[in-house]
C-alpha positions in Angstrom: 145.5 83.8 -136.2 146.7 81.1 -138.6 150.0 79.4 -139.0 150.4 77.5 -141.9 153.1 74.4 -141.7 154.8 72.7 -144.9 155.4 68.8 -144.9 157.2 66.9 -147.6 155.4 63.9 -148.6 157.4 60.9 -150.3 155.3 59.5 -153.1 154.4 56.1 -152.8 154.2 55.4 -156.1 156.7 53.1 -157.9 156.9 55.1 -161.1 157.4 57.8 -158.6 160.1 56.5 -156.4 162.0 58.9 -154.9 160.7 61.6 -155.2 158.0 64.1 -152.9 154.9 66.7 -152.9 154.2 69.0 -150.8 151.5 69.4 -148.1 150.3 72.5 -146.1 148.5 72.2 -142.8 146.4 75.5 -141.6 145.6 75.9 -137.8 143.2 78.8 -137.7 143.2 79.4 -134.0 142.1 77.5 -130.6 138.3 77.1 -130.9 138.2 76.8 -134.6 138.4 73.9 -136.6 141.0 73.1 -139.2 140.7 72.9 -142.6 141.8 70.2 -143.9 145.8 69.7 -145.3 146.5 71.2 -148.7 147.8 68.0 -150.6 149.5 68.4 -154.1 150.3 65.1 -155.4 150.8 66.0 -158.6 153.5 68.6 -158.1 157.2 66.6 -157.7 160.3 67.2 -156.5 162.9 64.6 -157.1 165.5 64.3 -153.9 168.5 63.9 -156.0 168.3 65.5 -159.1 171.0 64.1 -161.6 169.9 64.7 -165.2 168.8 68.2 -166.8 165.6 67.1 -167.2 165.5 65.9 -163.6 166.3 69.3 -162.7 164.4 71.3 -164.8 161.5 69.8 -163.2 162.7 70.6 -159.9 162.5 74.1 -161.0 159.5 74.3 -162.0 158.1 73.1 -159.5 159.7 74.4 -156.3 158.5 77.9 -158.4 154.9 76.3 -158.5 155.0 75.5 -154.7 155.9 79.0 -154.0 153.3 80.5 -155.6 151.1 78.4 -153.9 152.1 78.7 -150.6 151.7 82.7 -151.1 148.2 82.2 -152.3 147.4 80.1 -149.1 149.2 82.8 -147.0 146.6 85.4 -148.5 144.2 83.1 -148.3 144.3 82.5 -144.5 146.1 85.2 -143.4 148.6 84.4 -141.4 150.3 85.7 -138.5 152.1 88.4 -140.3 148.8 90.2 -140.2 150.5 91.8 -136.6 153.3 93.4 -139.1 150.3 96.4 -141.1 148.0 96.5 -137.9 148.0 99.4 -136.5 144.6 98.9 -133.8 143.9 95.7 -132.5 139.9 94.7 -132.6 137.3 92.4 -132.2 134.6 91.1 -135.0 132.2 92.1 -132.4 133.4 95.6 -131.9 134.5 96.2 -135.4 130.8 96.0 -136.3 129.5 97.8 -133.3 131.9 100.5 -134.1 130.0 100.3 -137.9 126.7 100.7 -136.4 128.2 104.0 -134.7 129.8 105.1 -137.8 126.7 105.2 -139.5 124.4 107.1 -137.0 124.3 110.1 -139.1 122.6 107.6 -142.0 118.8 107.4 -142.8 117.4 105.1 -140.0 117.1 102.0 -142.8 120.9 101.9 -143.3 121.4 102.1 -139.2 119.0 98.9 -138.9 120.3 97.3 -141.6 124.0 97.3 -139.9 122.2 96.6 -136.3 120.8 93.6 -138.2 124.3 92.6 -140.3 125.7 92.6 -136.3 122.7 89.8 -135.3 123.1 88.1 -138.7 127.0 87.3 -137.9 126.6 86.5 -134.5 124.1 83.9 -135.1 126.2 82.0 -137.6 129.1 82.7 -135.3 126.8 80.8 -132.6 125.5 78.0 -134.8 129.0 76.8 -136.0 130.7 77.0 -132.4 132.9 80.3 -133.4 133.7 82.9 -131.1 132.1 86.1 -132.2 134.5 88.2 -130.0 137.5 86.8 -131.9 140.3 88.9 -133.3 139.5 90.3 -136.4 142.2 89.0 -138.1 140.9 85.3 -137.6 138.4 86.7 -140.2 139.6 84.6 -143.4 138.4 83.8 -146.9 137.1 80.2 -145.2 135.0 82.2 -142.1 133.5 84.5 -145.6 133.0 81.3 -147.8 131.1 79.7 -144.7 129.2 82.4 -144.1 127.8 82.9 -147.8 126.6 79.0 -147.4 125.3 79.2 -144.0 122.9 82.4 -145.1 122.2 80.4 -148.5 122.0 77.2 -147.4 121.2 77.1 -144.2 119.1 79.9 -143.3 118.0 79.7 -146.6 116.9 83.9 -146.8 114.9 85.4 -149.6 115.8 87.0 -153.0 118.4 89.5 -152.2 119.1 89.4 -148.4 122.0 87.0 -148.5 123.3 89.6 -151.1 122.9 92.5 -149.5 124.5 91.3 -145.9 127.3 89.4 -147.7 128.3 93.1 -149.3 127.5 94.5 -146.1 129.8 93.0 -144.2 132.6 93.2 -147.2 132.5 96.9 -146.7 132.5 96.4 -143.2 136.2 94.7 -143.6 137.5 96.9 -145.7 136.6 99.9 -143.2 138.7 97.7 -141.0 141.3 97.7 -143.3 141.5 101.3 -143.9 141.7 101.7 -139.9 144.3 99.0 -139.7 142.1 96.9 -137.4 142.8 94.5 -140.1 145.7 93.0 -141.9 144.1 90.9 -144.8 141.0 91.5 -146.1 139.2 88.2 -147.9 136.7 90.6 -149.8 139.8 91.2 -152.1 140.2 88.1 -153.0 138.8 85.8 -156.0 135.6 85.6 -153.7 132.2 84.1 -154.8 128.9 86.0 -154.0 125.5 85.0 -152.8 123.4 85.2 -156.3 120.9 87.9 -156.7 117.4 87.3 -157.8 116.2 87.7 -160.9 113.7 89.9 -160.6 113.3 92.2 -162.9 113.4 96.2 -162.3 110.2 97.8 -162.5 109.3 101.0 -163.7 106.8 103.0 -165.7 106.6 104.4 -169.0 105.1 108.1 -169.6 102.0 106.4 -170.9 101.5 104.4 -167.8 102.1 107.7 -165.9 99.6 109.5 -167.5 96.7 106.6 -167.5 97.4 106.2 -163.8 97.3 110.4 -163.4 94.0 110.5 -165.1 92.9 107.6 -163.3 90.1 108.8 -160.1 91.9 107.8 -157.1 89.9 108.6 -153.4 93.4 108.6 -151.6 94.7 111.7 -153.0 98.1 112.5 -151.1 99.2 108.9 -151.9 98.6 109.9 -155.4 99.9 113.2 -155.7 103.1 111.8 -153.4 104.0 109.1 -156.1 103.5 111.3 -159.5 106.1 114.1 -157.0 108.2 111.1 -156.9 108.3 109.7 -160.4 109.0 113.7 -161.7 111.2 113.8 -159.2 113.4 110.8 -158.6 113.2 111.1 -154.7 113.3 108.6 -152.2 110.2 107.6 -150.5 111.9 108.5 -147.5 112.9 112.1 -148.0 109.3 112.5 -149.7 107.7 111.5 -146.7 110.0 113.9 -144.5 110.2 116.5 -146.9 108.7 120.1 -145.3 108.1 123.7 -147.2 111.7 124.8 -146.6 113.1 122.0 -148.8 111.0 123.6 -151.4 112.2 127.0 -151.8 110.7 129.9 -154.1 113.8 131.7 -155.8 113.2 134.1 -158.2 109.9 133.3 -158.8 110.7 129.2 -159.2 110.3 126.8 -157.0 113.8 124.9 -156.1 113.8 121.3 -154.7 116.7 121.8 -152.2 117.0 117.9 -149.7 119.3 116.4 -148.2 119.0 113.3 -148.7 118.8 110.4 -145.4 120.5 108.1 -147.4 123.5 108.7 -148.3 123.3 112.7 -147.3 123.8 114.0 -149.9 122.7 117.4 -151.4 119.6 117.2 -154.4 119.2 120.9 -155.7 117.3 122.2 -159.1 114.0 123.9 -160.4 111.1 121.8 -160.4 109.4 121.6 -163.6 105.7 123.4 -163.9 104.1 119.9 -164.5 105.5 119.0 -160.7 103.5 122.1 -159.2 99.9 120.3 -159.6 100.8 117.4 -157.0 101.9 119.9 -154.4 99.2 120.6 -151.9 99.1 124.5 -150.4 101.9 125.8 -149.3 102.0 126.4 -145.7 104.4 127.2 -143.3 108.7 126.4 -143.9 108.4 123.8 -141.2 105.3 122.2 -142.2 105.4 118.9 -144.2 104.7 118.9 -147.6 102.8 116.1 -147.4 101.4 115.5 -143.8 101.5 112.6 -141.9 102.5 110.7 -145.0 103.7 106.5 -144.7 104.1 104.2 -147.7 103.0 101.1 -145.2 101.5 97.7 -146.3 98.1 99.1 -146.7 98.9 102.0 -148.5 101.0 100.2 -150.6 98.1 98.0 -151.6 96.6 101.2 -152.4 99.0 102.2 -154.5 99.0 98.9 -156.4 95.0 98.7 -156.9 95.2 102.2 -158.3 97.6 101.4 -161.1 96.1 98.0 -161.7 92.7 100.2 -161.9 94.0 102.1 -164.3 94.9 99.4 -166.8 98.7 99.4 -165.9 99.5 95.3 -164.9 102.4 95.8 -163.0 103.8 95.0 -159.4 104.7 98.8 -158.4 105.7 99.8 -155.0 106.6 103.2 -154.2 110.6 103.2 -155.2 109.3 101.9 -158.6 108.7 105.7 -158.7 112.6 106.9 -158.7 112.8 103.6 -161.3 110.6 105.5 -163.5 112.4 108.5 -163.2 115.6 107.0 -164.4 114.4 105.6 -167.0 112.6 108.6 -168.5 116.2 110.3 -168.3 118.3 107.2 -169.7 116.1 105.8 -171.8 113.8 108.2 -173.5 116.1 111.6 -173.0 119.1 110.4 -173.5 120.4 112.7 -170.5 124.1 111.8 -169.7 124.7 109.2 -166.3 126.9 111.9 -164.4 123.7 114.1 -164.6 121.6 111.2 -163.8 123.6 110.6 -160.8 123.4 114.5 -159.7 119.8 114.4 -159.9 119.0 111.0 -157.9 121.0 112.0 -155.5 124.1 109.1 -155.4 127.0 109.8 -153.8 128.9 109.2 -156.9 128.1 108.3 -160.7 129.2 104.5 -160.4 126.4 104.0 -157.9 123.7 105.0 -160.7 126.0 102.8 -163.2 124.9 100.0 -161.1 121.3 100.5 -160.9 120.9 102.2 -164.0 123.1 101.4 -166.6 121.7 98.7 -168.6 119.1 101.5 -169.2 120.9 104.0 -171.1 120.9 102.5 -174.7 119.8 105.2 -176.7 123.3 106.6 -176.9 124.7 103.3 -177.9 122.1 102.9 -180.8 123.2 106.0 -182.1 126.8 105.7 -181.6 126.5 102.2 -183.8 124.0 104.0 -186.0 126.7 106.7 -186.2 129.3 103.9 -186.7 127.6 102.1 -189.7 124.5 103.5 -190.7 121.1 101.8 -190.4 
């Protein structure tokens, strides 16, 4: 845990004769090395303070130095940390525990957390930290390190540093909410990996149709990804989906998944355009689409069939759900809390995220409505 100490430095200076700025030194811990001091030169405190102006100074500044020395105190996280703790823990076992936590996720999000837990103890390894230290030892310097070391050392691809650095953000503030941890740096004025630039890609109704019309030998693959893009389903539950998900009520056929993801319930009637993808219906435990996998090769598939069919895009098999949103968003107008219902997120904000910068027809009209054409 970290102690911070506070020296007063006389200023050397002749125009600054007699008086002094203050200086924090941080020990994080035996094992770990110390940042070094927090000098503020600029920040004086006269010793003997005989004129108002003198004075008013002093004010100021002892306010100033306050302030600061609260910020460092979040920032390191001292040993008060014992004080709103209620289970003592480990880096290492806070994240194993995470990995158990999720065992009821799809099997993605249960490797991705077995891979966060390999991640963190490499760069634990590589910069001589102990990955079994207290929790609390976790500061906003061990999470700015860690952002560079992915970055600029390891040096991963497009979003990975992203998607770990979040990772393990949510990972401390499960901690938090256990009271395995006192501070948590995630809530702090921290600064993320960046995210690439690529662009999201996703089909217009056009494109959908060329590529429906288009012959294509592999026809499950085909009749899988137009399901999808009329559907908004994960790759993942399409692939796993059997008859029983599909149920026939009142005549119409229901789409009725849980979803591996974020397990969450998808439920409402399939429109008639849908039913010409789906193969014969067989038995409630039988897979829709049998022995189904969106691999490398198939993917290649998928790709040579679109560009065969004069669409020029990169596509892969989630660009499906993209589509979907953005038929919803962008050409129907239909509302974001509905959106969010139909993909399947756990709550509206997720689809916000994703999705958002989608729905503009509503804002055209609102500024339409606002001040004419």
């Amino acid at each position: 845990m970290a102690t911070l100490h506070f020296d007063e430095i006389e200023s050397k200076s002749k125009n600054k004769k007699g008086q002094w700025y203050p200086r924090w030194r941080i020990y994080l811990g035996q094992g770990i090395k110390s940042p070094k001091p927090h000098t503020y030169p600029s920040i004086l405190i006269w010793k003997r303070a005989d004129t108002e102006a003198k004075k008013k100074q002093n004010k100021k500044n002892k306010n100033l130095i306050v302030e600061i020395g609260k910020e460092l105190d979040l920032k390191y996280a001292r040993a008060t940390y014992k004080d709103g703790v209620t289970e003592s823990a480990t880096l290492k076992e806070h994240l194993g525990k995470m990995i158990d936590l999720k065992r009821e996720k799809s099997l993605a999000t249960i490797n991705s957390h077995k891979q966060l837990y390999k991640v963190l103890e490499t760069f634990c390894s590589d910069l001589g930290l102990n990955f079994n230290m207290d929790l609390n030892r976790v500061n906003i310097e061990f999470v700015d390190r860690f952002r560079v070391w992915m970055v600029d050392v390891v040096k991963y691809k497009g979003d990975t540093s992203y998607k770990y650095f979040s990772m393990f953000g949510s990972a401390l503030k499960k901690a938090k909410q256990y009271g395995r941890l006192y501070s948590n740096p995630f809530e702090l004025d921290i600064s993320y990996p960046k995210r690439s630039n690529n662009k999201m890609v996703y089909l217009t109704g056009d494109e959908v149709q060329k590529m429906k019309y288009t012959p294509f030998k592999y026809e499950q693959i085909k009749n899988a990804f137009l399901f999808m893009c009329h559907t908004g389903i994960r790759q993942g539950d399409c692939c796993e989906m059997i008859w029983e998900d599909l149920p026939i009520i009142d005549g119409q056929i229901k789409i009725n998944v849980k979803t591996q993801k974020g397990k969450t319930d998808i439920y409402f009637k399939l429109p008639k355009v849908v039913m010409e993808f789906l193969p014969k219906r067989m038995s409630d435990a039988d897979k829709v689409f049998p022995n189904l996998r969106f691999d490398d090769d198939n993917n290649n598939r998928l790709r040579m069939w679109a560009y065969k069919s004069g669409v020029k895009k990169h596509i892969t098999p989630h660009t499906a759900r993209h589509s979907f949103a953005f038929w919803m968003l962008s050409e129907n107008n239909t509302p974001l809390y509905t959106v969010s219902k139909l993909l399947g997120h756990t709550t509206s904000r997720t689809t916000e995220e994703h999705y958002g910068h989608l729905s503009t027809v509503s804002l055209d009209k609102a500024m339409t409505k606002a001040f004419g054409n």
